[in-house]
C-alpha positions as CSV (number, residue, x, y, z in Angstrom):
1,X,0.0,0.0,0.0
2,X,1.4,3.0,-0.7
3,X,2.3,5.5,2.2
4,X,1.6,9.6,2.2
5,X,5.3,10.0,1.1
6,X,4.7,8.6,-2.5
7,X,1.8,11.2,-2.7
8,X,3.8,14.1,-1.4
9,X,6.9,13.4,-4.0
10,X,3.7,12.9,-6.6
11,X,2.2,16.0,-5.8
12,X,5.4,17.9,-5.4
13,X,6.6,16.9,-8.8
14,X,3.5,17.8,-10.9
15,X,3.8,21.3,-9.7
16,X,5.6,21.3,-13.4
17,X,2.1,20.0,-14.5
18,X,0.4,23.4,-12.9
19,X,3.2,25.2,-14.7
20,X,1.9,23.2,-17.8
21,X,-1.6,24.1,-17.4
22,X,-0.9,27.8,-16.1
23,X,1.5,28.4,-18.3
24,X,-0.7,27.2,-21.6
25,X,-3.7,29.6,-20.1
26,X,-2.6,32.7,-18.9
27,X,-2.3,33.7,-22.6
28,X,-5.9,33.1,-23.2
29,X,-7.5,35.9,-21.3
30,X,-3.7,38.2,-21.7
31,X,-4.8,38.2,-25.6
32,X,-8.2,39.7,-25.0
33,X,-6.8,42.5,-23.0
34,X,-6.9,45.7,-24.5
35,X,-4.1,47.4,-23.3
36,X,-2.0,43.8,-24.3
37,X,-3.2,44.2,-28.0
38,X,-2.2,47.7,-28.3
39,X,1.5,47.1,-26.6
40,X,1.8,44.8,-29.5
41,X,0.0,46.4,-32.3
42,X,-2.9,44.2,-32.8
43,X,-5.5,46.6,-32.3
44,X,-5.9,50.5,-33.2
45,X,-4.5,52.8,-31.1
46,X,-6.3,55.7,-31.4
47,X,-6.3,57.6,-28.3
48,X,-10.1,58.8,-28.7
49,X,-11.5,54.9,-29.4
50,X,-8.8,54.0,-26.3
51,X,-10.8,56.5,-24.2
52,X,-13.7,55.3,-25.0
53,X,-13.0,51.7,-24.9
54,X,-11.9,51.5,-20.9
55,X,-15.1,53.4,-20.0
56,X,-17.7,52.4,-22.2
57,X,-18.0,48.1,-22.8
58,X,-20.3,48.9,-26.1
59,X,-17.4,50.1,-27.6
60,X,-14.3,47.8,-28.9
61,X,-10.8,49.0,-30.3
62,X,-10.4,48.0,-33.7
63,X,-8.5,44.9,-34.9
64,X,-5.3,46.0,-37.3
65,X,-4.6,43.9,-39.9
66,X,-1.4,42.2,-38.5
67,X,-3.8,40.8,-35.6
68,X,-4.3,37.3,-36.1
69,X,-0.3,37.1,-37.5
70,X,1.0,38.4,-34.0
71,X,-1.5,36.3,-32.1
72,X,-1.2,33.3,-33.8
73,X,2.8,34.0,-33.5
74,X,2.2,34.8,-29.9
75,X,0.6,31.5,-28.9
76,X,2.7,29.2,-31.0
77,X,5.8,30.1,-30.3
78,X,5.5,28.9,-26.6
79,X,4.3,25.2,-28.5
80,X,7.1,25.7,-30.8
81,X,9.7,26.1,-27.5
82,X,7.4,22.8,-26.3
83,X,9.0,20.6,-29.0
84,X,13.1,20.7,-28.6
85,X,12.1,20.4,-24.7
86,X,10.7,17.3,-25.5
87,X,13.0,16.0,-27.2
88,X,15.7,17.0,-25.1
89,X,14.5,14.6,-22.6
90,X,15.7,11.9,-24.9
91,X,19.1,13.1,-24.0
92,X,18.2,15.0,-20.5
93,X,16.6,12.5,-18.7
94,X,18.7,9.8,-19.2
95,X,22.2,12.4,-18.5
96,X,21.3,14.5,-16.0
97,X,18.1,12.3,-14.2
98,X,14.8,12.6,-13.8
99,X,15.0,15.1,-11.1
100,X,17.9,17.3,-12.2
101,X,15.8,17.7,-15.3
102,X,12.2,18.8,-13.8
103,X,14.5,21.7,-12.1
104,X,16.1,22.6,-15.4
105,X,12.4,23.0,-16.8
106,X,11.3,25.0,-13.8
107,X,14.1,27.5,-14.5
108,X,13.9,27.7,-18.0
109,X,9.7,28.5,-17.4
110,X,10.3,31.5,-14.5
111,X,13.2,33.3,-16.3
112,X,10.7,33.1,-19.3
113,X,7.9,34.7,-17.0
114,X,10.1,37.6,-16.4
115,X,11.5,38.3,-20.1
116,X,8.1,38.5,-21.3
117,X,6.8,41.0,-18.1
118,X,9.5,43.6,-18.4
119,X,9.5,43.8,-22.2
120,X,10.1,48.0,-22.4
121,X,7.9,50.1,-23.6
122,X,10.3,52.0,-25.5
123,X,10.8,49.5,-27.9
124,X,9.3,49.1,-31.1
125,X,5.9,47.0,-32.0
126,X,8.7,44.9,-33.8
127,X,11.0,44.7,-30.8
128,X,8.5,44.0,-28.8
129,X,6.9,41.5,-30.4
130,X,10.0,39.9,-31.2
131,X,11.0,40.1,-27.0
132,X,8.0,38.2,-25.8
133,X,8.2,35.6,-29.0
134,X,12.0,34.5,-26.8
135,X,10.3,34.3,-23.5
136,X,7.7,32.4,-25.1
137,X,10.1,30.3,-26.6
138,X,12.3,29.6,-23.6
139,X,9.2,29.4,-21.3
140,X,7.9,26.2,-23.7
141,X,11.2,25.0,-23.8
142,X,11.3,24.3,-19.7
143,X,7.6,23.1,-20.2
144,X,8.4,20.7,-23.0
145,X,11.0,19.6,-20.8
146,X,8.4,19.2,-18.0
147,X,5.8,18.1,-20.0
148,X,7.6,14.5,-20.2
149,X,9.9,13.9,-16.9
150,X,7.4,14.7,-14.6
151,X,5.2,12.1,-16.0
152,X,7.7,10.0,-15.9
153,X,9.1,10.1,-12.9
154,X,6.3,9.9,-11.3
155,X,5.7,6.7,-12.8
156,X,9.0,5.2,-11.8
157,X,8.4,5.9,-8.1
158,X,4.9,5.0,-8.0
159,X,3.4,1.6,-6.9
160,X,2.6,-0.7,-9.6
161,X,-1.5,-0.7,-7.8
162,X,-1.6,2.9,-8.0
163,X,1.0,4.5,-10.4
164,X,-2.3,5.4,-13.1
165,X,-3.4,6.8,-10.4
166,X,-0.8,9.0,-9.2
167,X,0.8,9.4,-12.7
168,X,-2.8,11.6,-13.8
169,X,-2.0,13.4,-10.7
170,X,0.2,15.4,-13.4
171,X,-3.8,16.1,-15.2
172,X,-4.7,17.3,-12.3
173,X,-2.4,20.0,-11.3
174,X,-2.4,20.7,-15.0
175,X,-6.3,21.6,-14.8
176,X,-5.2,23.0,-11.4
177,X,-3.1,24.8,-12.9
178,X,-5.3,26.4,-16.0
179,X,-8.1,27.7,-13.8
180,X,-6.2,29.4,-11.7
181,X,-4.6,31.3,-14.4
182,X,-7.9,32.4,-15.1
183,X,-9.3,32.7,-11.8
184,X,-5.6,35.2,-11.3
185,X,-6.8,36.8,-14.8
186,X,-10.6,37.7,-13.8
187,X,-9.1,39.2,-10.4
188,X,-6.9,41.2,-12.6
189,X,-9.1,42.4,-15.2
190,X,-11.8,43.0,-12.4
191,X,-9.9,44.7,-10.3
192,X,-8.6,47.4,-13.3
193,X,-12.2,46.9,-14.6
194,X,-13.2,49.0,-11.2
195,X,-10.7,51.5,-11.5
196,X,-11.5,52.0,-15.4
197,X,-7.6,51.7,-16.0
198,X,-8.2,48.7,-19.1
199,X,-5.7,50.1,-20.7
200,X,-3.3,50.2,-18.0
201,X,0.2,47.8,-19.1
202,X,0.4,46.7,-15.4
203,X,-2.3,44.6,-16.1
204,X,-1.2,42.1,-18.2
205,X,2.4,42.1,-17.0
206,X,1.8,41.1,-13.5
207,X,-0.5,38.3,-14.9
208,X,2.6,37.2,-16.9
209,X,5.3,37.8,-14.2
210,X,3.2,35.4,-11.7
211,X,3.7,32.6,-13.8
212,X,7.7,32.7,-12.4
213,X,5.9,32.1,-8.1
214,X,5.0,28.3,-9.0
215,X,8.1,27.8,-11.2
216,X,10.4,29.1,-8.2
217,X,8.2,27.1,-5.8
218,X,8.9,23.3,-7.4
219,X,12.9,24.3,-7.8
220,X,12.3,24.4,-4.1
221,X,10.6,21.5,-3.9
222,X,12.8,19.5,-5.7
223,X,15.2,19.5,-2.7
224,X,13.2,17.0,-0.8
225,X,11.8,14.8,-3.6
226,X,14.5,11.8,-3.9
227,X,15.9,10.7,-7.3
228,X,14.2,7.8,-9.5
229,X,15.3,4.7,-8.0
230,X,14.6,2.6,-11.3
231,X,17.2,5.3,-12.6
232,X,20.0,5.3,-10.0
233,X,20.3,1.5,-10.6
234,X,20.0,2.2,-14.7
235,X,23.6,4.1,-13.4
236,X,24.5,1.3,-11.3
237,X,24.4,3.5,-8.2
238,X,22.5,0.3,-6.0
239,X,22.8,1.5,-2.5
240,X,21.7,5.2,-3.3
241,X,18.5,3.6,-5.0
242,X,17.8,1.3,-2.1
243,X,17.9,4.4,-0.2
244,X,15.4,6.3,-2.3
245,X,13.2,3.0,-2.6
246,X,12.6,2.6,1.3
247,X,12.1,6.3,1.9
248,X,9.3,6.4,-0.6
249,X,7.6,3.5,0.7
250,X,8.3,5.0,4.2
251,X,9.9,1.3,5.4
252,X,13.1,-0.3,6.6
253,X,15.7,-0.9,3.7
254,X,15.6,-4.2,5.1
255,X,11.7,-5.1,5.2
256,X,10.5,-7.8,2.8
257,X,8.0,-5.5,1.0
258,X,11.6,-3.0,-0.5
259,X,13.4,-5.7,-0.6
260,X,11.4,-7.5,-2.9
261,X,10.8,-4.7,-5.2
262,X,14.4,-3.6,-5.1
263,X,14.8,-7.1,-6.8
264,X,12.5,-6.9,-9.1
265,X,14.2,-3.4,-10.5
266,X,17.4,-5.2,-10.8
267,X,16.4,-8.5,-12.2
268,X,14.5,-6.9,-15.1
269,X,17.7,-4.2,-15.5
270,X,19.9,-7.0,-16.0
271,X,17.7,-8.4,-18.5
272,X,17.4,-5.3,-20.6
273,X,21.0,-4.9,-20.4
274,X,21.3,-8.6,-22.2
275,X,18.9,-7.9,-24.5
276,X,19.3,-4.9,-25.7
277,X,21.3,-1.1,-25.1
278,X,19.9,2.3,-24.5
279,X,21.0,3.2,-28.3
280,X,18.5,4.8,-30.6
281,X,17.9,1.9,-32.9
282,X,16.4,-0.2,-29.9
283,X,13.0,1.7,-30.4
284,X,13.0,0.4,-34.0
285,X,13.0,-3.3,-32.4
286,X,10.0,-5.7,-32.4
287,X,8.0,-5.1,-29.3
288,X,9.2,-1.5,-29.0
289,X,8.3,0.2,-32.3
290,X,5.0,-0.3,-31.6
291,X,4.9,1.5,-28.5
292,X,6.4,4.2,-30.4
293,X,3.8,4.6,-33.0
294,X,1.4,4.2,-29.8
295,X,2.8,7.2,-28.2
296,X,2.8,9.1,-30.8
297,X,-0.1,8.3,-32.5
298,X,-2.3,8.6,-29.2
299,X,-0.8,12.0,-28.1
300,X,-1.6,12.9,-32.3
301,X,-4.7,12.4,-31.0
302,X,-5.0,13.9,-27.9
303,X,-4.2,17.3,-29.5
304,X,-7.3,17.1,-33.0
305,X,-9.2,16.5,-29.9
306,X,-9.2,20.6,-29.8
307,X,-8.7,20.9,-26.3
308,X,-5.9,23.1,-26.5
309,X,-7.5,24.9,-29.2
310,X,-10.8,25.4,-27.2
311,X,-8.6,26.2,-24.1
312,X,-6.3,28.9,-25.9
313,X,-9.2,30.6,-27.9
314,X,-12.2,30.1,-25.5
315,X,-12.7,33.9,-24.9
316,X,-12.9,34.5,-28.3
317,X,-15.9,30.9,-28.7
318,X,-17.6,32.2,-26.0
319,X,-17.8,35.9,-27.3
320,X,-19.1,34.5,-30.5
321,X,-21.6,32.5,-28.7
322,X,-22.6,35.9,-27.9
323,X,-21.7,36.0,-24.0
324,X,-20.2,39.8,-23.1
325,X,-16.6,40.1,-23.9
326,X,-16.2,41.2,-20.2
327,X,-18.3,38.3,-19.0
328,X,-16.1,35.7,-21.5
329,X,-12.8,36.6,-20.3
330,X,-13.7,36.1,-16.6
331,X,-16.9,34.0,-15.6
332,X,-16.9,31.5,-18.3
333,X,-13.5,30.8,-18.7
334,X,-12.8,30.5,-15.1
335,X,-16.3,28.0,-15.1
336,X,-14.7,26.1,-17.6
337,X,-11.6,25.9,-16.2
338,X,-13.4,24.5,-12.7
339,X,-15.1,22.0,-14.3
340,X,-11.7,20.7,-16.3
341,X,-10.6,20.6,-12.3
342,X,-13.6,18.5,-11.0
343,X,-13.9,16.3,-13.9
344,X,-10.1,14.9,-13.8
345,X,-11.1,13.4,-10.1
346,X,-13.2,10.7,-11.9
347,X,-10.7,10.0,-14.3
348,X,-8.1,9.5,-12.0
349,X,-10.6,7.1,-10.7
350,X,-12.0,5.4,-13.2
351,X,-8.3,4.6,-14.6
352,X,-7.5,1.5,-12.4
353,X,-10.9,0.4,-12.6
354,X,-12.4,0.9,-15.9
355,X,-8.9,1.0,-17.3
356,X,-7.3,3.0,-19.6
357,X,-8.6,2.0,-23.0
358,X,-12.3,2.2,-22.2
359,X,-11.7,5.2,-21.1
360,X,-10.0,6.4,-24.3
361,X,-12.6,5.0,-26.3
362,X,-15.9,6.0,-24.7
363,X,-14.3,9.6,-24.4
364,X,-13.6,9.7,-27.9
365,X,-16.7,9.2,-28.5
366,X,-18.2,11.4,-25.8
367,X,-16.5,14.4,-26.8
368,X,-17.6,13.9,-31.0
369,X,-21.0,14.3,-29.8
370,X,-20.4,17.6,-28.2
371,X,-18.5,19.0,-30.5
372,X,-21.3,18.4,-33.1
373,X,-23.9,19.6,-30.9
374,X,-21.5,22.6,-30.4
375,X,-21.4,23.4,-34.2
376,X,-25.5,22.8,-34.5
377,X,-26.5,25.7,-31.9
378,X,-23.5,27.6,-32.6
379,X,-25.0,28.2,-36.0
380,X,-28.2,28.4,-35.1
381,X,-27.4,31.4,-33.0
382,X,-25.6,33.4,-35.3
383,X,-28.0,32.5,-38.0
384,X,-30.8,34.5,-35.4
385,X,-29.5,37.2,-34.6
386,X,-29.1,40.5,-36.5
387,X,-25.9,41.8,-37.0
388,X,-22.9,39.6,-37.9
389,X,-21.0,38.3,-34.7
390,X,-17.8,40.6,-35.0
391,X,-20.5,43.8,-34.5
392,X,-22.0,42.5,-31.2
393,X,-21.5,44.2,-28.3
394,X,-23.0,44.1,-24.6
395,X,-25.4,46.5,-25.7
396,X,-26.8,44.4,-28.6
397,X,-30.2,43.2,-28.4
398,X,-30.6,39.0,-28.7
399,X,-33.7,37.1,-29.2
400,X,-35.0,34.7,-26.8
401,X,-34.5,32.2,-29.4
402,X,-30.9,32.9,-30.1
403,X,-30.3,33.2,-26.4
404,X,-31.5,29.9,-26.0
405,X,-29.1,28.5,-29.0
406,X,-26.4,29.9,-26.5
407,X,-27.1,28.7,-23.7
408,X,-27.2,25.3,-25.2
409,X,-23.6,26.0,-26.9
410,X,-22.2,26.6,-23.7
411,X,-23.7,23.5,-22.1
412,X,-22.0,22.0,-25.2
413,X,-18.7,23.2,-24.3
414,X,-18.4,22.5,-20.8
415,X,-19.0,18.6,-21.0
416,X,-16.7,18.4,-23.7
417,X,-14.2,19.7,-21.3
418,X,-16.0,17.7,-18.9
419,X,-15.4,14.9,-21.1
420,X,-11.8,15.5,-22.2
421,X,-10.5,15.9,-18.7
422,X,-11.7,12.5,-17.6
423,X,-10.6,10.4,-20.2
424,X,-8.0,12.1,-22.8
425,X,-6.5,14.5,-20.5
426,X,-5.1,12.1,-18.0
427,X,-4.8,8.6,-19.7
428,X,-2.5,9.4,-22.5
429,X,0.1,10.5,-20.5
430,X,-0.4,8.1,-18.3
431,X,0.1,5.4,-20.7
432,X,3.2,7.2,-22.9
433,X,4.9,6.8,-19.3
434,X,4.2,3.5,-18.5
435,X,5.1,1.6,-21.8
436,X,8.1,1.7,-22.7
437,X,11.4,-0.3,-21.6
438,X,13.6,1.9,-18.4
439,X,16.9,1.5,-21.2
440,X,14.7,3.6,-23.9
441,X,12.0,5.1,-21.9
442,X,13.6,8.5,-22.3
443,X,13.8,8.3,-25.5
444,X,10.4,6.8,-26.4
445,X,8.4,9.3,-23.9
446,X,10.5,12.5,-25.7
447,X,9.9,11.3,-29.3
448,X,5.6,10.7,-28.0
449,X,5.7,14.0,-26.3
450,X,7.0,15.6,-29.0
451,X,4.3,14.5,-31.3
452,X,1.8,16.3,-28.4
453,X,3.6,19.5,-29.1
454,X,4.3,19.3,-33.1
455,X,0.3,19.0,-33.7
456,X,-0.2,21.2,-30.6
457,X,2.0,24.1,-32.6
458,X,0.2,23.3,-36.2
459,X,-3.3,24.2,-34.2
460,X,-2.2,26.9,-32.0
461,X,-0.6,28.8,-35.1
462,X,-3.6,27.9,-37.6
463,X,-6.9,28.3,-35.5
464,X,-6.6,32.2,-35.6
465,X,-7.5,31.9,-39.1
466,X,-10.4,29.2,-38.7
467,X,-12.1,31.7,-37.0
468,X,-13.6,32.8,-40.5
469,X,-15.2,29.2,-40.6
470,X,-17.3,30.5,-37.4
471,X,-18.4,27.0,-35.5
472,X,-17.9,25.1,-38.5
473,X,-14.2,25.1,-37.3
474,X,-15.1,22.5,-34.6
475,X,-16.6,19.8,-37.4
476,X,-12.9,19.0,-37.4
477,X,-13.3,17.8,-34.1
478,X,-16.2,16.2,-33.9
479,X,-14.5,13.8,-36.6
480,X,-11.5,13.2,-35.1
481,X,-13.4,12.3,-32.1
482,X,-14.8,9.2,-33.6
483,X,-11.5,8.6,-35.4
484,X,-9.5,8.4,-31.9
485,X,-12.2,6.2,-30.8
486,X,-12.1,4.0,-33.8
487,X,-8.0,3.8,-33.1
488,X,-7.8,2.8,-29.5
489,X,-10.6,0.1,-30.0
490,X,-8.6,-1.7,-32.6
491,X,-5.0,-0.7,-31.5
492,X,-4.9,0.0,-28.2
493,X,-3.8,-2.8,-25.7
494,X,-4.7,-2.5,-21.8
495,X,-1.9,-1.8,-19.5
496,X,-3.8,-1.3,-16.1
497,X,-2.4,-3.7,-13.7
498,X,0.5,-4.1,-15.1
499,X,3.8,-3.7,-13.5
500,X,6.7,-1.4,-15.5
501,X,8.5,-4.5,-15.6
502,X,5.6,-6.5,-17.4
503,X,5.3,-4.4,-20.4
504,X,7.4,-6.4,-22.8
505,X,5.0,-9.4,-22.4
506,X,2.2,-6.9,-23.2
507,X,3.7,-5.3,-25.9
508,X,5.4,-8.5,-27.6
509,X,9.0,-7.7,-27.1
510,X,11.2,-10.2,-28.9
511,X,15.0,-10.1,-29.4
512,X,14.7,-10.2,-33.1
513,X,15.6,-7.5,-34.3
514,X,12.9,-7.0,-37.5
515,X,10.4,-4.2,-36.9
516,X,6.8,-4.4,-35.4
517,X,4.3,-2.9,-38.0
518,X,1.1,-4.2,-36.3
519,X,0.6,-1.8,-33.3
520,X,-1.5,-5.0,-31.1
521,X,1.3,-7.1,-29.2
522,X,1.4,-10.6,-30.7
């Protein structure tokens, strides 16, 4: 059974998840700001329409033409950063370890935090743009790097019973994470809001500089949360990771239960080690490639669900579901964001009893339904109301019918978050972790996390310009949702109740060395 100490390091270590979720957020309601998009030259800065704009809510600055370019660019470059941080885990976590690595990503987030809060005012639109593109870039960088060892770290310490289980606790802080960037977000907008200062830069800087308080708080952490066993004795360094072992499972070094597993890490080490080395052409092995094209292929998916999408641009949905732009940027998002919270609970339930691939599959499903439903009353608000959706305002008059439309769009909305954060938001990573061999397991969770971030970057950068497709946009979604579905009911094979150490047998590992192409284990 496992003691508080394993949940302590768990919880300790996906702080990087908050940073995940915080850090993928804050931008969402920062890019609806009007004093943000006339720093950076994405709206008119007319003083007269400025005036105007802080005081009166029926009034909105108008876009310039460079404003989806710089906001597309704005959002995408922190994905972009996301993908060499990946990656580098390939290398990182197997140099450095898995701990050394989380602190290297938590440094790498909070000196991003700071570039992009103090970028001067005396620059040029250009310079400016171009100053908060690097901290974007550097801050994805420590989060790509995050985005992978703290999953898998996690699942090295964890007990075999509970290690889905503690592994989504990384979901968790991530949804933790995003609503309380936009919970800090509505407190900042409200609070300028009351003073009519909108158009005050303060306002979006501090909600950028906070990101660097959680990214200083897990480099602190990190001094009491003990190295990965499994990888001390990967670096034959035995009596340090019989150490670590008993101290996570809060017994004597000496007690049966540590004992035992501390055998079990070293038996199946000194099995890898005879069949095969830590060298990039392992993953192209029988047994192994498939797990690649699993991780890959699932965390494909997990991105043309459109939560990231939804999550990025979910001011702008909701504003074109006709919701107030001031109401948008605060109440919904920071509703939406609460019910990502609540929702991941169940799934870290469900995960070690329904198992991870009915959960893949029924929330595949799950969420194609909403997003259909979405694009139906979407359109069937916009098609009954007056005026085209870029002229509404708070003071627009909307039917009863078309109110109706909206409410239902919203209701939409939230259970496909709902949906998404109790199947697809914690199972993928849970299973990239899980999967793979210890001698490649770097390497195979960079290479499947960096296909999360590649297709998280193509969406990020091209959904500014979908937004002419109105809700059309989401069919995309609501097909790829019974696509994903489709995939893990033929490919995906369980791993819940498996041991680390009993994945070969799941996954068909032979010591032949001719490539896998079916992605079932034999």
């Amino acid at each position: 059974m496992a003691k508080w100490f394993d949940w302590f390091v768990s919880f300790s270590a996906a702080l990087g998840g908050f940073l995940f979720g915080y850090s993928s957020c804050i931008i969402a309601s920062v890019l609806e700001m009007d004093s943000f998009t006339v720093f950076f030259g994405m709206a008119d800065a007319d003083a007269v329409r400025m005036a105007a704009a802080a005081s009166n809510p029926g009034i909105v600055l108008v876009k310039t033409a460079s404003y989806s370019s710089i906001k597309a660019q704005i959002v995408s470059f922190f994905v972009l950063g996301c993908i060499p941080g990946a990656l580098a885990i390939a290398f990182l976590g197997d140099a450095l370890g898995r701990r050394r690595s989380i602190w290297l990503g938590s440094f790498l987030f909070s000196v991003s935090a700071i570039i992009q809060a103090v970028t001067p005012a005396s620059f040029s639109i250009a310079q400016r743009t171009a100053m908060v593109l690097a901290g974007r870039f550097i801050g994805g960088s420590g989060i790509g790097i995050l985005s992978t060892s703290v999953p898998l770290y996690i699942a090295e310490i964890a007990p075999t019973a509970l290690r889905g289980r503690l592994t989504s606790i990384q979901q968790l802080m991530i949804t933790i994470g995003i609503a309380f960037a936009f919970i800090v977000n509505a407190i900042i907008i409200g609070s300028y809001k009351a003073n009519h200062d909108l158009m005050n830069d303060s306002m979006w800087r501090t909600a950028l500089a906070l990101q660097a308080a959680p990214g200083a708080l897990l480099m602190v952490m990190l001094v009491v949360m003990p190295e990965s066993p499994r990888w001390l004795m990967l670096r034959e360094r035995e009596e340090e990771a019989l150490t670590n072992l008993a101290r996570l499972r809060q017994q004597d070094e000496r007690s049966p239960a540590v004992q035992e597993e501390f055998h079990d890490y070293k038996q199946s080490i000194e099995t890898e080690r005879q069949v095969g080395t830590a060298a990039w052409s392992e993953l192209g092995r029988k047994g192994i490639l498939n797990r690649v094209g699993l991780g890959i292929a699932l965390q494909f998916f997990q991105q043309w669900t459109g939560i990231n999408a939804v999550l990025y641009y979910s001011a702008s949905l909701f504003i074109a579901m006709g919701i107030p732009k001031s109401t948008a940027i605060t109440v919904n998002v920071v509703v939406q964001s609460l019910i990502n919270v609540l929702f991941t609970v169940p799934g870290m339930y469900l995960i070690e009893r329904s198992g991870r691939k009915n959960l893949l599959v029924w929330g595949g499903l799950a969420m194609a339904v909403c997003m259909w439903l979405l694009v139906l009353f979407v359109n069937l608000f916009q098609s009954s109301i007056s005026v085209p959706v870029a002229d509404l305002t708070e003071l627009t008059p909307i039917p009863t019918s078309a109110r109706t439309y909206s409410i239902i769009s919203v209701i939409a909305m939230y259970c496909y978050v709902a949906c998404f954060a109790s199947t697809w938001g914690p199972v993928v990573w849970v299973y990239q972790s899980e999967i793979f061999p210890l001698r490649v397991r770097s390497k195979g969770t960079g290479i499947a996390a960096a296909s999360n971030w590649i297709n998280n970057f193509i969406l990020s950068y091209v959904w500014p310009y979908a937004e002419t497709l109105g809700a059309n946009q989401y069919i995309v979604f609501g097909t790829t949702g019974l696509a994903m579905a489709a995939f893990t009911a033929w490919y995906v094979p369980e791993t819940r109740g498996k041991s680390l150490e009993e994945m070969d047998e799941v996954f068909g590992f032979a010591e032949d060395t001719y490539p896998m192409t079916d992605l079932k284990a034999q």
